[in-house]
C-alpha positions, 0 to 999 in steps of 0.5 A: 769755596773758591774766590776770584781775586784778581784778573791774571793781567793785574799780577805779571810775572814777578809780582804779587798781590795781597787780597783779604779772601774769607776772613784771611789775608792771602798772597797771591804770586806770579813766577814765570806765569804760575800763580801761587796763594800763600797765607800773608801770617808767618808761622814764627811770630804772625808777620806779614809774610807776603809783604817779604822780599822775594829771592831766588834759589840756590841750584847744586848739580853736586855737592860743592858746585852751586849756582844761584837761579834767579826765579824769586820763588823765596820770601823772607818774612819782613820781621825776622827774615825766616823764609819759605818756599813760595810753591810749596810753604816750606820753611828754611829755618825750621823744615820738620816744624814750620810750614806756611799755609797754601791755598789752591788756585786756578786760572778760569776763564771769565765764562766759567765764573758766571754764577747762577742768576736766581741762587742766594749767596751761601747761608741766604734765602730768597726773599720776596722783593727783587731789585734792578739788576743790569746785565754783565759780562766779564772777558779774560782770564782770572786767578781764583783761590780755593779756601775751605769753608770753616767748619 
């Protein structure tokens, strides 16, 4: 099921934004204008890992030549300070065994999240009585989070 979470004006470029999404606590980051959605549980010991200090990366052409590249793509668990690579979930500290849980994302436009006027939410049916409804439109661009239903 995909999620809308935020509209893409409300997360620059650096920033984050923690959302409760199906159940679960999500982080959804902006480095440079791509979005990324990481679950805010650290694999180690349950922290919440998307309330973390963002670093940069460590960049070697070849060995023993080095430079840091600012681009906070790192977040350091405020608990123990494991980290993960916030593009793809990787862990730091334990590579071959921890990873944090992604999620998909995407940037729609508000015209494409207009549902169907007359389809009951999941797991509903229609019923017989109808309430007031008001037109509404949406404008803009949003950050939308794809979550697998449980099954």
């Amino acid at each position: 099921m995909k999620y809308v979470v935020a509209a893409i004006d409300e997360i620059p470029p650096g920033g984050r934004k923690i959302v409760e999404v199906a159940g679960h606590t999500v982080g959804i980051f902006n480095i440079d204008g791509e979005f990324f959605a990481l679950r805010n549980r650290c694999p180690h010991q349950s922290g919440p890992l998307c309330e973390g200090k963002l670093w940069g990366i460590l960049d070697a052409s070849r060995p023993g030549e080095f430079e840091y590249v600012p681009r906070r793509e790192i977040l350091a668990c405020p608990w123990h300070g494991w980290e993960f690579h916030i593009r793809t979930g990787q862990s730091w500290c334990e590579p071959a065994r921890l990873r944090a849980r992604r999620y998909e994302l995407s940037i729609e436009e508000a015209s494409a999240l207009s549902a169907e006027p007359d389809a009951p939410g999941p797991g509903l049916m229609k019923g017989p009585y109808v309430a007031e409804t008001y037109p509404v439109s949406t404008q803009g661009r949003y950050v939308v989070v794809e979550v697998a239903a449980p099954g």
